[in-house]
C-alpha positions as CSV (number, residue, x, y, z in Angstrom):
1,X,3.5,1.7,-15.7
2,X,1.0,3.6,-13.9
3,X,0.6,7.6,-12.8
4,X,-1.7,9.5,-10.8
5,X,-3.1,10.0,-14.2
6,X,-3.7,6.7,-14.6
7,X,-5.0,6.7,-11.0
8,X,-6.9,9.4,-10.9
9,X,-10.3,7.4,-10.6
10,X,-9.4,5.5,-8.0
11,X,-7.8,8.5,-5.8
12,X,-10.9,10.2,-6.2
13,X,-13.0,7.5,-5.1
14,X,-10.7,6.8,-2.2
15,X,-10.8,10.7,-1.5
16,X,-14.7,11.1,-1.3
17,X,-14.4,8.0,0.8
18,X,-12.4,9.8,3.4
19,X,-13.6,12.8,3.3
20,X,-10.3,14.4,3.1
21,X,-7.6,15.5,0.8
22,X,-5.9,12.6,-1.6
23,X,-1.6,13.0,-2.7
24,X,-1.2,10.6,-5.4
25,X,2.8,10.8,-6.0
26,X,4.2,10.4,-9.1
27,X,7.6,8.5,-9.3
28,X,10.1,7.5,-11.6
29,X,9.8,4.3,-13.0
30,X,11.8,1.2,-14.7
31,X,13.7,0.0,-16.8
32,X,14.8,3.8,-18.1
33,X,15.1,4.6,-13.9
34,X,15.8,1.2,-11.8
35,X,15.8,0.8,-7.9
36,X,16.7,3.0,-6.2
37,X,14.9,5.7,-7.9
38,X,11.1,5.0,-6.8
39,X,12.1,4.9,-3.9
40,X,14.0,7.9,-3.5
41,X,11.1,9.4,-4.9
42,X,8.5,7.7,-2.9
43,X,10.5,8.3,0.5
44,X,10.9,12.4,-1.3
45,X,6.8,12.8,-1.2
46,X,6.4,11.5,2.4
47,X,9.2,13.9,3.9
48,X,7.3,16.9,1.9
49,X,3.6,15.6,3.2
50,X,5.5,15.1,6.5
51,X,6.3,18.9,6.8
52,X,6.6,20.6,10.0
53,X,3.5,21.0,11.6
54,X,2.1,18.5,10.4
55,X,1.9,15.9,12.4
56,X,2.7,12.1,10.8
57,X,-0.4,10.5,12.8
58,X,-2.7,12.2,10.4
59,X,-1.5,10.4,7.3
60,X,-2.5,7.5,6.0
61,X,-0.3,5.6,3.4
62,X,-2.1,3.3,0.9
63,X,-0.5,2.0,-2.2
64,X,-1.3,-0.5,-4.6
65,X,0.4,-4.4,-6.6
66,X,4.2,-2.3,-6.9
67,X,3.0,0.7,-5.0
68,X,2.0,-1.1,-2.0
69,X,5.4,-2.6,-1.6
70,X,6.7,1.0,-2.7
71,X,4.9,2.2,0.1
72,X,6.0,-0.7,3.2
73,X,9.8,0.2,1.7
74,X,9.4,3.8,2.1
75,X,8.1,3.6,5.6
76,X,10.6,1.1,6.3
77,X,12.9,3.8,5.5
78,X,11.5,6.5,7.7
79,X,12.1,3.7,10.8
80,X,15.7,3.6,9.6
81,X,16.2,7.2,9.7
82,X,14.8,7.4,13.0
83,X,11.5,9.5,11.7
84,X,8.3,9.4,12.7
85,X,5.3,6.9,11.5
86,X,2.7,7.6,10.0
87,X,-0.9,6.9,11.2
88,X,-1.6,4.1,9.2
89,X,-0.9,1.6,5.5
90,X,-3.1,0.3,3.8
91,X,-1.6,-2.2,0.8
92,X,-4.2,-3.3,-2.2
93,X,-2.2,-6.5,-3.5
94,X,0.9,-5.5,-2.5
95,X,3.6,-6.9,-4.4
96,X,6.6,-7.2,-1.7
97,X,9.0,-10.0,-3.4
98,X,10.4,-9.4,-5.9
99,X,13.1,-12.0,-5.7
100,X,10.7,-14.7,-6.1
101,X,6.9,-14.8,-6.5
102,X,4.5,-14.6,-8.8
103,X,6.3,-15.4,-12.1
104,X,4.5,-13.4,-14.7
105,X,6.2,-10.9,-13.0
106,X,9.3,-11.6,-13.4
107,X,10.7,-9.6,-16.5
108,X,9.1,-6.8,-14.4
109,X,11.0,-7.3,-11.0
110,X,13.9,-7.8,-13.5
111,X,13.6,-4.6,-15.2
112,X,12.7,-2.8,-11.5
113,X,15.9,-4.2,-10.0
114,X,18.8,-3.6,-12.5
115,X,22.1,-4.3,-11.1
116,X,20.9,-4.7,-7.3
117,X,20.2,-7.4,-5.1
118,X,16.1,-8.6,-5.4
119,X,16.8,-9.7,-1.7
120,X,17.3,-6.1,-0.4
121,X,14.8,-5.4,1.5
122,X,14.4,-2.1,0.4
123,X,13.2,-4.0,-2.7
124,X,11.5,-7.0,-1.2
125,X,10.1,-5.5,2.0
126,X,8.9,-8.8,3.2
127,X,12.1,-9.8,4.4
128,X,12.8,-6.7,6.7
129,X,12.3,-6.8,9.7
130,X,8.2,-5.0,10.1
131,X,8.4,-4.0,14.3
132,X,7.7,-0.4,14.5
133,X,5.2,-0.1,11.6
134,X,1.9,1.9,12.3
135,X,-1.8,-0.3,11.7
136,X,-1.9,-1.7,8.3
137,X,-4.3,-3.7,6.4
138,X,-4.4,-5.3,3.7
139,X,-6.9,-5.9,0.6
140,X,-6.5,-8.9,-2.1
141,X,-9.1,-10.7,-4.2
142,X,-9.2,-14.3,-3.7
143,X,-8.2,-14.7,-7.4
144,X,-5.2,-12.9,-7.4
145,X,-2.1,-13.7,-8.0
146,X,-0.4,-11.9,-5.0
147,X,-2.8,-13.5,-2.5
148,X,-0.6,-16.4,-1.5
149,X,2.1,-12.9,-0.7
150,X,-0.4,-10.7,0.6
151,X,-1.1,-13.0,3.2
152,X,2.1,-14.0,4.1
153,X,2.7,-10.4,4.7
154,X,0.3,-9.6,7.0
155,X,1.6,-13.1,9.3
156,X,4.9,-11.7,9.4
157,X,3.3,-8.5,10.4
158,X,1.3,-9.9,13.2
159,X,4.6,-11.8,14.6
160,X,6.2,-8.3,14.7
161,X,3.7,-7.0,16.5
162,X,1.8,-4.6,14.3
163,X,-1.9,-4.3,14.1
164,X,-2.9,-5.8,11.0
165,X,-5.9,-7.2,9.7
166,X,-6.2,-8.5,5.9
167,X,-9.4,-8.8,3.6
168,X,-9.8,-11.5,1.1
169,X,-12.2,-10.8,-1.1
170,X,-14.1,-13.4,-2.8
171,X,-13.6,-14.2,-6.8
172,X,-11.7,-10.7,-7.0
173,X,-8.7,-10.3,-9.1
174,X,-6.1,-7.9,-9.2
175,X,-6.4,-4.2,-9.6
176,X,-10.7,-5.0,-8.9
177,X,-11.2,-2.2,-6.7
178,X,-10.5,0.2,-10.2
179,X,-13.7,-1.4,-11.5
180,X,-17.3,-0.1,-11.0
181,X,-18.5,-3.8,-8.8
182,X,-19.6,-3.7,-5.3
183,X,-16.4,-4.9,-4.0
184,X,-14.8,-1.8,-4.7
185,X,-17.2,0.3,-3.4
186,X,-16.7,-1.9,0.1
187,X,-13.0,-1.5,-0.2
188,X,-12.6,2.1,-0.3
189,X,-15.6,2.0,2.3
190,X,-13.8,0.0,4.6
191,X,-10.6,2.0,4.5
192,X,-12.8,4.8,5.6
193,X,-14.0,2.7,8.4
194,X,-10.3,2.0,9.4
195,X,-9.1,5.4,8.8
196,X,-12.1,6.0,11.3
197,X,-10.3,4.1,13.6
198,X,-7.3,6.2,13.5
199,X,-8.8,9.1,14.4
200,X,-9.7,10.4,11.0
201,X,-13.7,10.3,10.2
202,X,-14.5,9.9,6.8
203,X,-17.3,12.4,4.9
204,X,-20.3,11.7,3.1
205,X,-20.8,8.1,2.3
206,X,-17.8,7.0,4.0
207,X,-19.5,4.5,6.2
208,X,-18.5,0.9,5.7
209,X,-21.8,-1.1,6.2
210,X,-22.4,-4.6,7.5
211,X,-21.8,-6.8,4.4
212,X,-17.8,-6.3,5.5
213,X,-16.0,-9.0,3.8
214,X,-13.0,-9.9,6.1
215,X,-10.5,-12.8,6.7
């Protein structure tokens, strides 16, 4: 489930955030199209952002519960290839084991991984190994169900070397940031602040204040 129809709110808030120019991809999706189709189609929409002249430090990758482990695979894939990073990820929930996890997920990863091996680490990112990947942080609510993952993520990250920071955010559950609370307002202000960071200032209202939750 999901589509940049579906998404369409939350790319537009993340977009006025930035100040800049939002690509929300639209990929095949399971059962009718299992791994490795959204991948394929995932790794298709960075190499055509990634045209020539463009140059990969001025994108920023952020995707979300499926998307955000959609989105550590598909630069994962780029390092294989021997192509360039991009500037920066940012994972809300990501969901990056599909193996084993979370188990109301279950018929899901089932239905996502068809005939393959959950282990791959094209499928579960978490178990590849993460050197090489550009800054990344990560967003979860502190009543999700992926925080126990999320977190374990960004530790492996940190051992491989990658600049990585994660935000837990208080009584939040999964997918809040799609909501009209105040914690959604700070996430998409805080990926501002980091895409800031990378060289990439936000426009109006895309200033992260002082009531930064972090962990």
């Amino acid at each position: 489930m999901g589509s940049p129809g579906s998404h369409a709110l939350a790319a537009s808030r993340l977009a006025r955030a930035l100040g800049r120019p939002v690509l929300a991809a639209r990929y095949r999706l399971a059962p009718e199209h299992p791994f490795p189709a959204a991948l394929e189609d995932a790794r298709a929409a960075l190499d055509t952002l990634l045209e020539p002249g463009r140059a990969a430090e001025d994108v920023l990758v952020v995707g979300e519960s499926a998307g955000g482990g959609l989105a550590l695979a598909a630069l994962l894939e780029r390092r294989r290839c021997g192509d360039p990073t991009v500037g920066g990820l940012v994972c809300l929930a990501p969901w990056v084991r599909l193996g084993s996890g979370a188990s109301d997920l279950s018929a899901w990863a089932r239905a996502y991984v068809g005939d393959a091996d959950p282990g791959d680490p094209r499928i579960s990112p978490i178990e590849a190994p993460l050197e090489g990947l550009p800054p990344t942080r990560i967003h979860v609510g502190g009543e999700d169900f992926l925080l126990e993952e999320s977190v374990e993520l960004a530790e492996r990250l940190e051992r491989a070397g990658v600049d990585v920071e994660v935000f837990r955010w208080p009584g939040a559950f999964h997918g809040f940031h799609h909501y009209p609370v105040p914690e959604a307002r700070r996430v998409y202000l805080e990926i501002a602040r980091f895409a800031t960071r990378l060289g990439r200032p936000p426009g109006p209202g895309g200033r992260a204040g002082p009531d930064r939750t972090g962990a």
